[in-house]
C-alpha positions in Angstrom: 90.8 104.6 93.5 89.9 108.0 91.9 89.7 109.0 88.7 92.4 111.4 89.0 94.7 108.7 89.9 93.7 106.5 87.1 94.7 108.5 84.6 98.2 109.3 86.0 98.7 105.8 85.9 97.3 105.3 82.8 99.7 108.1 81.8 102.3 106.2 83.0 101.6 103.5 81.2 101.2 105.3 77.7 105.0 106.8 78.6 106.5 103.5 78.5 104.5 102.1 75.4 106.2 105.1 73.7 109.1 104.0 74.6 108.4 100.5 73.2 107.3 101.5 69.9 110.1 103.7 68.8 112.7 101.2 70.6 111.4 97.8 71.3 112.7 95.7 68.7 112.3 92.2 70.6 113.0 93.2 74.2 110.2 95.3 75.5 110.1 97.8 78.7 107.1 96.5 81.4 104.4 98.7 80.1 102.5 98.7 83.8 101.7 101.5 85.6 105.0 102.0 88.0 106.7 104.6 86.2 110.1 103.0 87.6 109.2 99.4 86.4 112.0 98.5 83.9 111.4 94.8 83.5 112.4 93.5 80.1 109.8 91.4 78.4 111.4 89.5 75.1 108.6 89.2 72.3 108.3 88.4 69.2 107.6 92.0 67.2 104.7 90.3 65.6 103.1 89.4 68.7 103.5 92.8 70.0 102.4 94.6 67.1 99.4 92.5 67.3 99.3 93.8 71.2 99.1 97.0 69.9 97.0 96.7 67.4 93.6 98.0 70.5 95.6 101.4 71.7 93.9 100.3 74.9 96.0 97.3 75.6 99.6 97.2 77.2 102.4 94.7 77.5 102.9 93.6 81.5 104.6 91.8 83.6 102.1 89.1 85.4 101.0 90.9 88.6 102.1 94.4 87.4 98.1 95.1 87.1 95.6 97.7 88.6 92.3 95.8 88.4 90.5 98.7 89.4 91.4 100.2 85.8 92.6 97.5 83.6 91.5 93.6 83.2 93.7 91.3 82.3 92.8 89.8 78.8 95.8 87.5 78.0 98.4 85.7 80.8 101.4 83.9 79.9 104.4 83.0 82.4 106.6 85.7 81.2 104.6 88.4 79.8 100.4 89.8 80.1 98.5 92.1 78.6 95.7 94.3 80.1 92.9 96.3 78.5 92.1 99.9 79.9 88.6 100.3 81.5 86.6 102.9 79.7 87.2 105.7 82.0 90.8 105.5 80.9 90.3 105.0 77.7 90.5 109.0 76.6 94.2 108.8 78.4 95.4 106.1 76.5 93.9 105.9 73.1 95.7 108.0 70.3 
């Protein structure tokens, strides 16, 4: 995959993490790259705050990843969460 492409979808993924923070209270928008993903992941706040907490990881849906950019650092049945690769990182990070 090129860079290019990473970053759009990293992109992508920063959009719907905005979302999450100024919304999310509980019930959280998929955070993966597919701009037209709106799966609902219910979360504790705490737990995603502590998500949040590395501007480098995101809230998924299992199997919404893109290994070639992200790694998956946490898996439960409902609900991931996935670290940007460094050549992201400058896309994502605030």
């Amino acid at each position: 995959m090129d860079q290019e492409r990473k970053e759009r979808l990293a992109r992508n993924e920063a959009h719907a993490r905005d979302l999450n923070e100024r919304f999310g209270l509980g019930r959280f928008v998929c955070e993966c790259s597919d701009i037209d993903c709106m799966q609902v992941i219910r979360l504790p706040l705490e737990v995603y705050r502590s998500i949040r907490a590395d501007d480098r990881r995101f809230l998924v849906v299992p199997g919404h990843t893109v290994p070639e950019m992200e790694d998956v650092v946490v898996e439960r049945s409902k609900w991931a969460v996935v670290r940007k690769h460094d050549d992201v990182a400058h896309v994502v990070e605030t």
